[in-house]
N, C-alpha and C positions, 0 to 999 in steps of 0.2 A: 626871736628864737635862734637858739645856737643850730649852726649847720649840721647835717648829720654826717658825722665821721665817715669816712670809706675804712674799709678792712684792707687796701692796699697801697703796701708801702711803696711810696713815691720819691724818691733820691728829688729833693729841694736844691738841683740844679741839673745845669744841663753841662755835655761830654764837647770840649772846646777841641781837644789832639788827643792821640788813641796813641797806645802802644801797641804791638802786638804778641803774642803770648806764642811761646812754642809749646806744639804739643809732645810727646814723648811714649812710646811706650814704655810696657811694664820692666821688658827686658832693659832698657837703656836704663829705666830709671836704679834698679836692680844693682848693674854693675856701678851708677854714679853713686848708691850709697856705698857701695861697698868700697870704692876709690876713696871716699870721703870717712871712711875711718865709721863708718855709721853715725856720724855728726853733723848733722842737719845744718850744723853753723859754717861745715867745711862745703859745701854744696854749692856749684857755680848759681847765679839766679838765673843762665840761661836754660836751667836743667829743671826749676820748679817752675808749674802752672800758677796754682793760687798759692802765694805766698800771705802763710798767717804768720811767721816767724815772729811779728815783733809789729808794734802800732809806731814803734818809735821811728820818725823821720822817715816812711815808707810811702804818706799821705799823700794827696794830690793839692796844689796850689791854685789857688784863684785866678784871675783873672787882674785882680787888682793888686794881689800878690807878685806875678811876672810884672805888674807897673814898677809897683814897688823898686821890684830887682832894677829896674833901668834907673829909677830917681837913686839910686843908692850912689853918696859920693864916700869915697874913697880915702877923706882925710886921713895921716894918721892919727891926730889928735883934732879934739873938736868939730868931730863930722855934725852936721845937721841931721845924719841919719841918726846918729847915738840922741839926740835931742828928741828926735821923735819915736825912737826906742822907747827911752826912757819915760818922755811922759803916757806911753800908752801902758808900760808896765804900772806906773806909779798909780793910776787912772780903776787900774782895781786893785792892787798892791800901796797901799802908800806907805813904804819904811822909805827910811830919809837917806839910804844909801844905795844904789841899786849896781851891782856890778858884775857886765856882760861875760859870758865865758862862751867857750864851743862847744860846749853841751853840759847835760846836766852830772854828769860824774866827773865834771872838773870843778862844779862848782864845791862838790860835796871834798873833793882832795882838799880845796884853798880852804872849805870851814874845819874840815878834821885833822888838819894840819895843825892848826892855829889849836883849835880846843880840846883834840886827843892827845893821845900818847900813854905810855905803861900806865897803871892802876885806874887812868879813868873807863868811866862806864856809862854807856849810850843807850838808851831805853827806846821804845819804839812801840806802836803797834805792832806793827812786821816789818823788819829792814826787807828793802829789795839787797839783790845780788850788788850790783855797785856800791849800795849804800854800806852794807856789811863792810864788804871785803876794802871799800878807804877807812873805815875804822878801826877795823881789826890792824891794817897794816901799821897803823902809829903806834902800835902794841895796845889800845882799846878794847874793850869787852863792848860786845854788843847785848842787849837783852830787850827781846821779842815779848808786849805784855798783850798780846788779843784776848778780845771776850774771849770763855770757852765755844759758846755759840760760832765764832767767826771758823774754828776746827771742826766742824760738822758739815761734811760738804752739802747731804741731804737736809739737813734743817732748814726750814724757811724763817730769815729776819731780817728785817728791812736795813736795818745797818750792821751786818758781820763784819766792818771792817774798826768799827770801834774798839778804842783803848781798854784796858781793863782799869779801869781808875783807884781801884782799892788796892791790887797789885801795885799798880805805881807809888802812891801814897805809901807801900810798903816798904817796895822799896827804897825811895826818898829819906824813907823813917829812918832805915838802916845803912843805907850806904849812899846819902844824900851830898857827904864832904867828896864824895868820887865822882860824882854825877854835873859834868860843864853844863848840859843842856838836854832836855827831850827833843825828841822828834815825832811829829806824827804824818801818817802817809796818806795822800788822801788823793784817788781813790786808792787802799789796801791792796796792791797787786798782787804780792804773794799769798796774800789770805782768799783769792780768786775774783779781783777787782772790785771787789766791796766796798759802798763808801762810807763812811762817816758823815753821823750825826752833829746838825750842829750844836745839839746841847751835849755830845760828849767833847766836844771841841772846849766848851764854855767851861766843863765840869773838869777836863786836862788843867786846863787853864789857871783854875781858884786854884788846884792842885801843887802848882809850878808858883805862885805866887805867896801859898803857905811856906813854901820852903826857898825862896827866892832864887827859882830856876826860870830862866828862859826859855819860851817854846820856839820850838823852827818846826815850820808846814815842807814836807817834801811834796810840791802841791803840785807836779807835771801833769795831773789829770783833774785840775780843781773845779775846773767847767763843769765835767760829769758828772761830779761829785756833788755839786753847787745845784744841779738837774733836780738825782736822788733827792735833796735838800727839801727842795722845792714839789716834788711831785710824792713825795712818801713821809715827811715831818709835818706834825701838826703846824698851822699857822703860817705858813710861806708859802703856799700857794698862790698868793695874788702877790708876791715881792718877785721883780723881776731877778734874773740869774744875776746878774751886774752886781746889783744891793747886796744878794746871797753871799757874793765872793768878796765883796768889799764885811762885812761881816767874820768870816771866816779871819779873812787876813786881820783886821783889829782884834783879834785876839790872840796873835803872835808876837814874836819879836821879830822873827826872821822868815825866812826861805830860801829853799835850793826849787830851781827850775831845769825840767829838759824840755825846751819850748819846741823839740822834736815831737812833742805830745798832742794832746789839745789845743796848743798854740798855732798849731798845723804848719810848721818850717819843718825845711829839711834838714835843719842844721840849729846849734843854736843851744843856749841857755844862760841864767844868771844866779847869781846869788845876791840876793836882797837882806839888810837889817838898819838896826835906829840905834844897835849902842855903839857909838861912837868911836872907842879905844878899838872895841871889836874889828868893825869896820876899816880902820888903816892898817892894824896888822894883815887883813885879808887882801887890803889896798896893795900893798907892800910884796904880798906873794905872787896876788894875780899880776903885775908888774914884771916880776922873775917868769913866770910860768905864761902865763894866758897872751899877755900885751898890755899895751896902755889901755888904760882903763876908760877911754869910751870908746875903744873898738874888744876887749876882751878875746882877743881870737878869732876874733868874726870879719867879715866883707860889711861895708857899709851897704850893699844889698843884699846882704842876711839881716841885719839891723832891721831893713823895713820888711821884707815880707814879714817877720815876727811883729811891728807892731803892727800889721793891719790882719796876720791871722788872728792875735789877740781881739782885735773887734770883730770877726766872724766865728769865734766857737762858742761864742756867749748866747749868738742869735738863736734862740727859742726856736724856731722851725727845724733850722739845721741840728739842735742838740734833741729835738724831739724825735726826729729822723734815725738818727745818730742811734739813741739808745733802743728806738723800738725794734732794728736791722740788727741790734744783736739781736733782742729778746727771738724774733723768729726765729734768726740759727737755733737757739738755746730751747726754744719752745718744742719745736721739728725734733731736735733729738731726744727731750723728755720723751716726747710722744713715743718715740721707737726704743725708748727703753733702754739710752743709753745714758747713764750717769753723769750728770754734770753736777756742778755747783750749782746750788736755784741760793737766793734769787739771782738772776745775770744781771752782770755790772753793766759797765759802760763801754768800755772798750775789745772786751774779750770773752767765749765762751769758755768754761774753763773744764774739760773732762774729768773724771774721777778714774783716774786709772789703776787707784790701789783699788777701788771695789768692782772695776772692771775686768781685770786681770787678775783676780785672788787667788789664783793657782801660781803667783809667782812671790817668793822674797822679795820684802821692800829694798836690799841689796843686792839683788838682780835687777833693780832700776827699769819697774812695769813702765813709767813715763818714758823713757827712751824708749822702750820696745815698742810701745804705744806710737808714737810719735815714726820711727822708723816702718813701721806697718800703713802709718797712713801717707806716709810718700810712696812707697813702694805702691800701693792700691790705686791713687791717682794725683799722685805730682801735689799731694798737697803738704806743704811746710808748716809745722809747728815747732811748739816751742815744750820741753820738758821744764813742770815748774813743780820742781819735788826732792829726791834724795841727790840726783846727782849734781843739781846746783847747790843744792843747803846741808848734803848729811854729813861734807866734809872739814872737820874742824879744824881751830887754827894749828894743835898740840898732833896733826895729823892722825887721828881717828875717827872712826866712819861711823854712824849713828844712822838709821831710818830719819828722815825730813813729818814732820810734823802730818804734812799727806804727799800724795803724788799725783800730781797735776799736771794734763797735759793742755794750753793756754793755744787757745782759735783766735789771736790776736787780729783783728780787724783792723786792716790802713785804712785813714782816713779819706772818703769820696774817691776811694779807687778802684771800690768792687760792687758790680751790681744785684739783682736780686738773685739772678741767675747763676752766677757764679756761688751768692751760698746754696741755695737746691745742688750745685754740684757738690758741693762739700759736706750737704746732709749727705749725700748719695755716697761719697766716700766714705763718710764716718760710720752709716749704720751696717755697709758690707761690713770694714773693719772687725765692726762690733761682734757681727754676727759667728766670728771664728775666734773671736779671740780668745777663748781656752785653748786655742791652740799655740798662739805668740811665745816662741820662746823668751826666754829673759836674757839679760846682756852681763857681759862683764869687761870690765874695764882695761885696754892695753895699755896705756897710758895717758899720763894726767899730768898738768903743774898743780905746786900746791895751794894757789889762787883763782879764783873762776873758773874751775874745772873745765867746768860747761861750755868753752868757748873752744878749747881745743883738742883733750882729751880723746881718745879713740877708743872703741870699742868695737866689741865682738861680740855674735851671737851666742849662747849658751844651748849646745845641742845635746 
């Protein structure tokens, strides 16, 4: 007889070194946004408590990870750490080229380097912000094809982060001579970490192969993703996550990695593919740009912790853990009534701050104000995933973002139960006023990644 489940969640390891957290009040924190341009991105980390900013390279490292760091040699060429990089990428990944970078948006420069530029056109589920903005820059078009279902933040389905496959097919039809490659993003972060199906994987796939397109996985969350797979798709239920991801990946040609993710490094990414030509002209830039190419920009002890986090986000306990410490945040604040995306991903809660804030223009940017109200309340850092990262186009016109999202980004094994209860506790005061938040408006911007430096002001 199976054992009978506990209803509490139990973090599947134990706390080896502490940091310690400064606390702040309201007044301190007050004047530090106000110094920081109201940009959470400009904000010292000695001045946030819980920081949800971002899952990316935030996470806490093993135990056999710090080993790692020490076995890490140093070569420039031909380290034994690149060798056991590699085979531990190739291990659930097997393309026949695998090539390290220092994270995952330099991977994405060396492929859209190589296969953008004027009149081509880059399809996607949902580009993230980096992935857009190297596309766009080679003078690229990007184009976003999500289910409708994936823009409904209150609808419940089990995979919102799926392609639109008849959209792609469409436009393959029509403007297929433009189109180097798809992409698809898995788990869907700006669609509110949604993952993909692997029969929409399969169904992209026949897709790209009627019109002899190649697919690339933006797959820095493919573990979670591989989870979903496994715990909500008919029939994988008894395949382990490993199988799952080796699955996924054979239905590719490529991938971009920030093994800042799931991989759980601090540092770190690659770009992986099998065609050949392809492959050395990216050989060739990551050389110019990254380094030789079995170190890519990286420490031979970044090399190993990345491959022995790739053999701990796969572990069933730890990824069971992992996804059900959101579901709590996310379940807590259904409960009180505050608007998330259901169903919760895997890495992030993701708020609904256009239906939370409806007394504000989606060009008063509700997610900033959103996001600025929940430091202000108690030191807690998010992230705006909405008009002011996506409404600004390349031709310099502002458009509403498809929603407005503010992202509870969860670091990996670095916060415990407690710490989310304090972040319900901050979220549902928030909530509780917010007809009153005013909306922001923007002092200054560049006209790439707004969202990292931009500044802003209240609208009184």
């Amino acid at each position: 007889m199976a054992d009978e489940p506990f209803r509490t969640i139990i973090e599947p390891f134990r706390i080896h070194s502490v940091e310690p957290m400064r606390l702040t009040t309201r007044a301190e924190r007050a004047a530090a946004l106000s110094q920081a341009g109201y940009n959470l991105f400009e904000l010292r980390a000695q001045d946030v408590l819980i920081d949800l900013l971002t899952d990316s390279g935030t996470g806490a490292m093993s135990a056999e990870q710090w080993a790692g760091v020490q076995r890490g040699n140093e070569a420039y060429a031909g380290s034994p750490s690149f060798e056991r990089f590699r085979s531990a990428v190739t291990g659930l990944f097997p393309f026949r080229h695998v090539l390290p970078t220092h994270q995952g948006r330099a991977a994405e420069k060396i492929l859209f380097t190589v296969t953008g530029g004027p009149g081509r056109v880059i399809p996607n589920n949902t580009h993230f912000d980096t992935t857009r903005a190297n596309i766009e820059f080679t003078g690229a078009q990007t184009v976003d094809l999500p289910i409708p279902e994936g823009l409904q933040p209150a609808l419940r389905h089990p995979f919102k982060g799926n392609m639109d496959v008849a959209a792609l097919d469409g436009l393959l039809a029509g403007r297929g001579a433009h189109v180097p490659l798809v992409m698809l993003t898995v788990t869907n972060n700006s669609g509110g970490g949604q993952p993909v199906s692997l029969a929409n994987i399969q169904a992209v796939r026949e897709v790209c192969d009627r019109y002899g397109k190649p697919l690339f996985l933006d797959a820095c969350r493919f573990a979670e993703n591989a989870w979903f797979i496994k715990t909500r798709e008919s029939g994988y239920a008894d395949v382990p996550v490993a199988g799952i991801v080796r699955q996924m990946a054979a239905l590719a040609d490529g991938m971009t990695m920030s093994a800042k993710k799931d991989p759980l490094a601090n540092i770190g990414g690659w770009l992986a593919l099998n065609d050949d030509s392809l492959a050395e002209q990216c050989r060739n830039l990551e050389i110019l740009t990254e380094g030789f190419p079995t170190y890519g920009g990286l420490a031979g002890r970044d090399l190993e912790a990345i491959a022995q986090g790739l053999s701990e986000c796969i572990d069933e306990a730890y990824l069971r853990y992992r996804v059900r410490s959101i579901a709590y945040l996310g379940e807590a604040l259904e409960s009180a009534g505050v608007p998330v995306v259901v169903p919760f991903g895997g890495h992030a809660v993701f708020l609904d701050a256009r239906a939370l804030l409806a007394h504000l223009d989606p060009l008063h940017y509700p997610g900033q104000a959103l996001a600025c109200a929940l430091y202000t309340e108690g030191g807690v850092r998010a992230c705006e995933i909405g008009t002011v990262m996506f409404g600004l186009r390349p031709d310099g016109t502002e458009v509403p973002a498809a929603m407005d999202l503010v992202r509870l980004a969860i670091p990996r094994r670095t916060y415990t139960q407690s710490h989310l209860d304090y972040v319900i506790e901050v979220v549902t005061r928030v909530a509780s006023r917010a007809a009153q938040l005013p909306g922001m408006r923007i002092v200054s911007q560049p006209r790439q990644l707004r969202h990292f430096t931009a500044r802003f002001a209240p609208l009184h």
